[in-house]
N, C-alpha and C positions, 0 to 999 in steps of 0.2 A: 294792105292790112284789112280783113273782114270787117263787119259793121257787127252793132250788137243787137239783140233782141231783149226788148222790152216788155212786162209782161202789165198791162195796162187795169185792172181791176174798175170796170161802171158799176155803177150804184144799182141797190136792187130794187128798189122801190122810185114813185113819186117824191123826191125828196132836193135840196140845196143841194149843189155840189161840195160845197165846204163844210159841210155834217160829215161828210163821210169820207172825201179824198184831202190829203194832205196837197198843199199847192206847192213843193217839190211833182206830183207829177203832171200837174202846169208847166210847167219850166221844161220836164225832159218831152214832153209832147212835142215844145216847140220846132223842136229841132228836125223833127220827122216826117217825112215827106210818102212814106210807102207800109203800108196797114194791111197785115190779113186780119182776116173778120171775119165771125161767124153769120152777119148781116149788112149789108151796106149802108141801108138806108139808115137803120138805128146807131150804127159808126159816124156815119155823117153828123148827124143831131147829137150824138153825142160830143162829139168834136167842139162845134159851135155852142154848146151848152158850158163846156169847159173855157171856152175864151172865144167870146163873139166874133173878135177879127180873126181867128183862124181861116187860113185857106183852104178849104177842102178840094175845091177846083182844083187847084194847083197837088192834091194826093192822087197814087195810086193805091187800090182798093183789091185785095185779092181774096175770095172766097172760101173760109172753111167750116162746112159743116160736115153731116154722113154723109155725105154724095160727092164728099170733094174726092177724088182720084188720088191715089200714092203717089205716080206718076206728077201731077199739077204741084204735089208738096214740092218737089226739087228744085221747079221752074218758079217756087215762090222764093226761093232762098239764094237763086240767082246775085238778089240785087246785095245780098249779106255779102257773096263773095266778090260784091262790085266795091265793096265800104261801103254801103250806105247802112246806117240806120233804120229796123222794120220794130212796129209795134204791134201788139196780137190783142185785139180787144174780143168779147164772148160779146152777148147780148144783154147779159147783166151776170154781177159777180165778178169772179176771179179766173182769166183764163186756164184752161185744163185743170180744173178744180170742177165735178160733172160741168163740166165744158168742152167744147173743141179746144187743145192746143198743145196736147199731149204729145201727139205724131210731131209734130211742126219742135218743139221743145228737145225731145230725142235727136231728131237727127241734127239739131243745131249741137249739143251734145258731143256727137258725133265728130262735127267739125271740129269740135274745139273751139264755137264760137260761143262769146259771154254772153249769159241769160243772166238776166234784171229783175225780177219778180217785186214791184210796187207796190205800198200799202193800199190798204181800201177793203172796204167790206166783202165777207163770206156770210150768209146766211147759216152756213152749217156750224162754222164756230162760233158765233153769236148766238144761235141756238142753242149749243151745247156749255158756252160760257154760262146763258141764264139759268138753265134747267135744275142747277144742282146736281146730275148725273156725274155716273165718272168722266171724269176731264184728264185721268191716267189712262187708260184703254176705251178705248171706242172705235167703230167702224160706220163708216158713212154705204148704204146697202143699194143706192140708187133708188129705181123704180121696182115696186113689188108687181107679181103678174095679176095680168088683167083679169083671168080667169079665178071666181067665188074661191072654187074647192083648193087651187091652188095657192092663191094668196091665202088661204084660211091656216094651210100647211106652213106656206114659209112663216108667218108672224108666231104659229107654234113655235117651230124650230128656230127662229130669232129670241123669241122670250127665253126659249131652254138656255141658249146658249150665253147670255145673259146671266143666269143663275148662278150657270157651272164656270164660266169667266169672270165674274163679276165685268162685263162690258156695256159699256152704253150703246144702244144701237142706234141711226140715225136713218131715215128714208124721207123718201118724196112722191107725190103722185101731182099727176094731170089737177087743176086749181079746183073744172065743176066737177071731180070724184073727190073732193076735200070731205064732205059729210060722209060719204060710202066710206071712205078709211078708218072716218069715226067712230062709225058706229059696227067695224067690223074689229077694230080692238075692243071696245068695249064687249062685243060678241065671243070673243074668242082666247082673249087673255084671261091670267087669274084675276082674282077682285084685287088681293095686296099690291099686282105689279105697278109700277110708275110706268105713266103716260103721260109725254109733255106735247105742248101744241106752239110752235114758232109763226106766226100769221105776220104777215107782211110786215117782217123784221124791219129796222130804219124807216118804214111808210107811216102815215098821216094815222093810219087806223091800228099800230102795231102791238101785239101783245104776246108775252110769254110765259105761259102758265104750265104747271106740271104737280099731278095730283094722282093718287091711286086709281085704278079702275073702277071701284068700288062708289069712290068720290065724282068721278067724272058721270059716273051714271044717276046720280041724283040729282046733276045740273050741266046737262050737256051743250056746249059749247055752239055756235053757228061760224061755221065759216067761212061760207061763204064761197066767191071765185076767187080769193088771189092765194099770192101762192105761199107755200105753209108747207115748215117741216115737224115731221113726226118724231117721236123719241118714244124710248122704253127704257127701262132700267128696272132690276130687278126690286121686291118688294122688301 
């Protein structure tokens, strides 16, 4: 009989484990001996942070980021068709939620082997819980491009779409380009549209605010390096 996958959600911030994961997935941790992971090193410390006597020694640790091979996903899922128990931790957040664990999720899928998806914070839907935006339609847009004129374009065509949907839109960027996002909505949006700011959601320093463009320009925000999601919603 195959083993199941676990879908293990780490905290996004500097924060108590018990703010944000329920201690059900203390309990199914326990039993798991074999982890893909988007980092090793931060799996590990995670592990131990979850329950000090954890043996990590005693896990196998299998690598997914962009570099991992389609190929190496197979030979991860090996130990599923052996029964053993694998869990899928990202670096923080919810695995395959903009995360690695999407590929590895499908082809368990595939098997017909059971996927587990465990509470624990998302940055995207806590942001979009506090914002007041729509919480019926919205899309989560990734990363906007790097390039001035081009991101200048997408956040037009974001806002448009916005209007003519009534949609909330949701992105992210690199932590030190937090002020360049800033101040390229505030550039480039109307004055009435809503712009919300999610700044190190569940952290020490966390805040979420969402005001007209019109508003944010009279008292603009710092934020700094950590990491922070963006919102729009129409005016």
């Amino acid at each position: 009989m195959p083993g199941k996958i676990y879908l293990f959600p780490v905290p996004i911030a500097e924060t108590p484990i018990e703010h944000v994961l329920p201690a059900y997935n203390r309990d199914c941790l326990a039993g798991i001996r074999h982890f893909i992971v988007e980092d090793i090193r931060t799996a590990r410390r995670f592990l131990k942070k979850v329950d000090p006597q954890f043996d990590v020694d005693a896990c196998s640790f299998y690598l997914l980021n962009k570099h991992t091979a389609a190929t190496e996903l197979n030979q991860y899922l090996t130990r599923i068709k052996e029964g053993f128990d694998m869990g899928i931790l990202s670096e923080s957040g919810c695995p395959a939620i903009a995360d690695p664990g999407a590929d590895i999720v499908r082809m368990a899928q595939e098997m017909d082997v059971e996927v587990i998806p465990l509470v624990g914070p998302s940055s995207i839907l806590l942001a979009l819980m506090a914002s007041g935006f729509n919480g019926q339609r919205f899309c989560f847009e990734g990363y906007l491009p790097v390039d001035k004129d081009q991101r200048a374009k997408s956040l037009k065509q974001l806002e448009q779409r916005s209007y003519q949907e009534d949609m909330s839109l949701l992105f992210i960027e690199t932590p030190y380009r937090n002020q360049k996002m800033l101040e390229d909505l505030l550039l480039h949006l109307r004055p009435q549209t809503r712009v919300g700011f999610a700044y190190d959601v569940t952290g020490p320093d966390a805040w979420i605010k969402s005001k007209s463009v019109a508003e944010w320009k009279k008292h603009r925000p710092t934020l700094d390096k950590k990491p922070c999601i963006f919102m729009l919603y129409k005016g």
